[in-house]
N, C-alpha and C positions, 0 to 999 in steps of 0.2 A: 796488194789485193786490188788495188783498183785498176789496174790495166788489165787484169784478166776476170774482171766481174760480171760474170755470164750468168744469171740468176732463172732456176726451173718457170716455164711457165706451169705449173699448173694450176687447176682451178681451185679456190679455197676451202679448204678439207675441215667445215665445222663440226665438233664435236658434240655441241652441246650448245644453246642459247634461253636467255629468259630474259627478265626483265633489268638485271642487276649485273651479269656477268655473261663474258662469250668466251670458250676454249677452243681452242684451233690448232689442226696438228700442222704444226711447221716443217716443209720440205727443209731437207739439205739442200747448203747453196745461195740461201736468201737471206738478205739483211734482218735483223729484225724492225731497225730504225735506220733510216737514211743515213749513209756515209756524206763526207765533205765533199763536195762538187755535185751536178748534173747527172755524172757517170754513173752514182752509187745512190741515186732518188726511188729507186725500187725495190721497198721492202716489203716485211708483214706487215705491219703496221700501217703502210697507205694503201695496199691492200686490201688489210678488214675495213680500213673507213671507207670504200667504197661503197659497201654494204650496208656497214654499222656507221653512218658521220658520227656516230657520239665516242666510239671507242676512244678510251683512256688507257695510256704504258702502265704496267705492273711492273712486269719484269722482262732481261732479254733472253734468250739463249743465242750463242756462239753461230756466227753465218752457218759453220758446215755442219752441225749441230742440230738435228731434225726431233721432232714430238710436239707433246703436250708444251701450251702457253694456254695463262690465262687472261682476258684483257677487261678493262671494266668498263661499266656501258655508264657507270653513272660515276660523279665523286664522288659521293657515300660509299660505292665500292671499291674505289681506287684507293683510300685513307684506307678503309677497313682492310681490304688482302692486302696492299703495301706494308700495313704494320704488323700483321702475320709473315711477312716475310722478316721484315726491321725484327723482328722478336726470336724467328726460328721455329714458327706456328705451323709451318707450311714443312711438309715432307714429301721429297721428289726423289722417285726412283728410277736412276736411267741401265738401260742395255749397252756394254758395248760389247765387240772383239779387240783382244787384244794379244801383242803379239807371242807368242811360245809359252810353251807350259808354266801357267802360274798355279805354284804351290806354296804355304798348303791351299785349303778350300775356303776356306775367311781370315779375315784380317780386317785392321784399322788405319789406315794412313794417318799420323798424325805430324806433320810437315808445317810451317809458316810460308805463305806464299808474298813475295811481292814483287812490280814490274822490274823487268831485265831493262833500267832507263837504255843502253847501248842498243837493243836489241829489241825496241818496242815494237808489236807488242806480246812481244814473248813475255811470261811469267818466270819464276826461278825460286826455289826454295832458299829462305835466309833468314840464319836464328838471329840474327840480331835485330833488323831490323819490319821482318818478314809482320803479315797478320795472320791469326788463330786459324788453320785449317783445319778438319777434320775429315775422314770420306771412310768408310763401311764399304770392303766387299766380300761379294761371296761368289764363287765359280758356278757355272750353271751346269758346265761342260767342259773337255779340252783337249786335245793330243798336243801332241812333239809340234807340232805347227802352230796353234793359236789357242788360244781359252777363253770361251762367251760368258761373259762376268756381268752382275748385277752390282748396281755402286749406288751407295744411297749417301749423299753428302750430307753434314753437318748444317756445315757452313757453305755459303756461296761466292767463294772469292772468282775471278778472273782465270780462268780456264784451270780451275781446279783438279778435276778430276782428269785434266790429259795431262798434267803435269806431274800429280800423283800416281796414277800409273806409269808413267816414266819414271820418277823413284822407285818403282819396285824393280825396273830392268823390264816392264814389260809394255810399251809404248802403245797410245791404241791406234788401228790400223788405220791407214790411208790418211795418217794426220801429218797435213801441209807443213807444220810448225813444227815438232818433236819428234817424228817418226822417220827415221832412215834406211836406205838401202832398200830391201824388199818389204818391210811392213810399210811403207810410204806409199810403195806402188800399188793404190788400191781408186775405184772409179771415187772412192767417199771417205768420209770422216764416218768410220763406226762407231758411231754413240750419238743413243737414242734418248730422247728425255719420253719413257715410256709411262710414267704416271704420277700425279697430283692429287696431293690429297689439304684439302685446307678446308676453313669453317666460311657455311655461305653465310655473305652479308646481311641478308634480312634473315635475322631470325641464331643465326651461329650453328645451325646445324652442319655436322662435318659430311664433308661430298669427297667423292677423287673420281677423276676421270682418266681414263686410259687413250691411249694409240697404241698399238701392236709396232712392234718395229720392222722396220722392211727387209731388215738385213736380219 
């Protein structure tokens, strides 16, 4: 990744701002947090603090990995949505494509994931040693060529849901890491982290916020 980290300029896509919390829909392409060296110092995160200096991490999503993130303007909200996340309070539902007819029209992935150490930082399903995965999908659409599926994960282990989609035989498209041959060759990583839904800090009232996906 780091010799070819060419990150979108574009401008920062806020979704929503107040006192407590900032959501921001993340390009594909972009760090969320600073990789190790100079080369990889361009992510979200020193991005929004341009805008925001207060912004505090929640949570990441995956470089090629575009949508909704939440990030917290105060530490009262960084404890409070961090521990909705730490609990499973938080429900995210992402868009992607993925490759050839997936049937049927729902299902559950229930797989343990943990890192491929040889091959970091790929992921790899293993009942031994693996942690608790879960991931929900459902087909939106699909022919003989590809199926636009809606995945709403459990759990949030380390590239979850492109791993479990590769469990089912159906890889999602243009993914650097798991996807081969003609599902690989795509401009992007299709999948979208399209919506958020968690309880706002002052007060616990439940919010979600959307981004439409590009793809």
């Amino acid at each position: 990744m780091s010799s070819d980290y060419a990150p979108p300029d574009d401008p920062l896509d806020v979704i929503h701002a107040d006192h407590e919390i900032l959501i921001v829909n993340k390009p594909s392409g972009l760090l969320s947090v600073p990789g190790k060296g100079p080369h990889l110092a361009d992510c979200l995160i020193a991005r929004v603090q341009v805008a925001f200096p207060q912004a505090l991490l929640i949570h990441r999503l995956d470089r090629d990995t575009s949508g909704v993130m939440v990030f917290a303007l105060t530490r009262h909200a960084q404890r409070h949505i961090g521990l909705q996340f730490e609990k499973r309070m938080t429900k995210k539902t992402y868009v992607a494509r993925v490759w050839g007819m997936l049937d049927p029209k729902k299902g559950t992935v229930d797989l343990p994931l943990i890192v491929d150490w040889e091959n970091r930082p790929l992921q790899k399903v293993c009942h031994e040693t693996g942690k608790s995965a879960q991931t929900d999908w459902r087909v939106l659409r699909n022919d003989a060529r590809e199926s636009r599926v809606r995945l709403m994960p459990k759990t949030g282990r380390s590239h979850q849901l492109r791993v479990h989609m590769l469990s089912l035989g159906h890889p999602i498209l243009g993914d650097p890491f798991y996807a081969q041959g003609e599902a690989r060759e795509y401009e992007r990583l299709m999948l979208h982290s399209e919506e958020l839904r968690l309880r706002h800090p002052d007060g616990g009232e439940g919010v979600k916020f959307r981004a439409k996906a590009p793809f």
